[in-house]
C-alpha positions as CSV (number, residue, x, y, z in Angstrom):
1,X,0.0,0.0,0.0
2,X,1.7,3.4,-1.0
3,X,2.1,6.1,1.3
4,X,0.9,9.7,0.5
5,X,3.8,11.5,-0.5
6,X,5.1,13.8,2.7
7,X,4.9,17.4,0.6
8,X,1.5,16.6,-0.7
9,X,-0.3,16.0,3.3
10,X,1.8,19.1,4.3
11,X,0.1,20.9,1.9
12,X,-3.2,19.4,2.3
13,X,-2.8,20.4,5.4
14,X,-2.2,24.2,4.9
15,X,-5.1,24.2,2.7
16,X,-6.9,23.0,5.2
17,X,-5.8,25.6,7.3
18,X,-6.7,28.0,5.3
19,X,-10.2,27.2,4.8
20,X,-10.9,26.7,8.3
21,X,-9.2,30.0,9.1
22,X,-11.6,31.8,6.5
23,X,-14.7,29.9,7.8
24,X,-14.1,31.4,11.3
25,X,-14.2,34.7,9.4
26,X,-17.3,33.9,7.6
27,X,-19.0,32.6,11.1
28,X,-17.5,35.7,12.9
29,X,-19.2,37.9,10.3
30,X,-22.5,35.6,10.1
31,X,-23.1,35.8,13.8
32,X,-22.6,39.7,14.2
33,X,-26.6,39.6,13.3
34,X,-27.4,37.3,15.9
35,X,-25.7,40.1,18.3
36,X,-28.6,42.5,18.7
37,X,-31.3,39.5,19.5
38,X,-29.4,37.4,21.8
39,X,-28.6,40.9,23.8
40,X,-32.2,41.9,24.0
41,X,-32.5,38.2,25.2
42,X,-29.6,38.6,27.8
43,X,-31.1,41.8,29.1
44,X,-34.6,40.3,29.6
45,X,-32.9,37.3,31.7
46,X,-31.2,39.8,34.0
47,X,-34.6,42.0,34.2
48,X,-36.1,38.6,35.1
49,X,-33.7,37.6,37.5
50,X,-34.0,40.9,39.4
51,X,-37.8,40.7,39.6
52,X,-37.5,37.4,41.3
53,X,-35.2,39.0,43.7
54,X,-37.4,41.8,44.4
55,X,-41.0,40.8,44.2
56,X,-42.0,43.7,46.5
57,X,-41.8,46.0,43.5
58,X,-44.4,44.0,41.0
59,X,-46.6,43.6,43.7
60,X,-46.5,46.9,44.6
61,X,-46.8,47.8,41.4
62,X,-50.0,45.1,41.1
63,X,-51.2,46.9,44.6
64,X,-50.9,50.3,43.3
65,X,-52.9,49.4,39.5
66,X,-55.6,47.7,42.0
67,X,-56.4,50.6,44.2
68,X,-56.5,53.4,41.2
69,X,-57.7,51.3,38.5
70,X,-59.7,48.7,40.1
71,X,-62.0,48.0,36.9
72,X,-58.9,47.6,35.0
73,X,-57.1,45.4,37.1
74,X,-60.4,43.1,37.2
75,X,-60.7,43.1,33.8
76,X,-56.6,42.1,33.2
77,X,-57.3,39.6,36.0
78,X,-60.5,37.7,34.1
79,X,-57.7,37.9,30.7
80,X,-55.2,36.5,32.5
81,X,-57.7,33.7,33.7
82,X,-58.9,33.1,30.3
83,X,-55.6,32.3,29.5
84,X,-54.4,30.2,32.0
85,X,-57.6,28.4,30.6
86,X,-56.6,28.2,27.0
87,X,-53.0,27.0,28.2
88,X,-54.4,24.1,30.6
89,X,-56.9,23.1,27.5
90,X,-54.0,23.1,25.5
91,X,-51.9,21.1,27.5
92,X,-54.3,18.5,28.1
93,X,-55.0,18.5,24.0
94,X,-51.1,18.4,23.6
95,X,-50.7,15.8,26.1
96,X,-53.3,13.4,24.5
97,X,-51.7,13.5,21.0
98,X,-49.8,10.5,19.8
99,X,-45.6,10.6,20.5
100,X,-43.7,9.7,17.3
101,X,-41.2,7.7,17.8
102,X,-37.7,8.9,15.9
C-alpha cells in the first residue's frame, strides 16, 4: 500500500488551514446579526432575574394598579384567567396526542 507523499499532506494540510481560518471569518461575520437578538435576550434574563429577587416592586406595582384602576385590574385579572384556561386546555390537548417515535 503506498504512502501519501510527505509534501502533498503538508500541503493538504495548509489548505486546510486556510479554509478553516476563513470559515471562522465567515461565522464571525455571520453571527454579528445574531448580536442584537441574543442581547435583547440577555437583558430580559437579567430584568427577570431581578424581579425574582425583588418581588415587592411588582406587587406593589399590582397593589398600586388595584387601588387606582380597580375596573382595570379586574378586567386584566378575568384575561389572564382566560388564559391560563386556554394553556391548561391546550396542555391537556397536547398531552393526548400520539408521540412519534424517531
Amino acid at each position: 500500500m503506498a504512502t501519501p507523499d510527505r509534501n502533498e499532506v503538508l500541503r493538504r494540510r495548509e489548505r486546510l488551514l486556510l479554509r478553516s481560518g476563513q470559515l471562522r471569518v465567515d461565522w464571525a461575520q455571520q453571527v454579528q446579526v445574531l448580536r442584537a437578538p441574543l442581547g435583547l435576550a440577555d437583558q430580559a434574563r437579567s430584568a427577570t432575574q431581578w424581579l425574582m429577587q425583588h418581588p415587592e416592586w411588582p406587587l406593589g406595582v399590582a397593589a398600586l394598579i388595584v387601588v387606582l384602576r380597580p375596573g382595570r385590574a379586574l378586567r386584566w385579572a378575568s384575561y389572564a384567567w382566560q388564559g391560563y384556561g386556554l394553556y391548561r386546555r391546550a396542555q391537556r390537548v397536547l398531552n393526548r396526542a400520539p408521540r412519534s417515535v424517531g
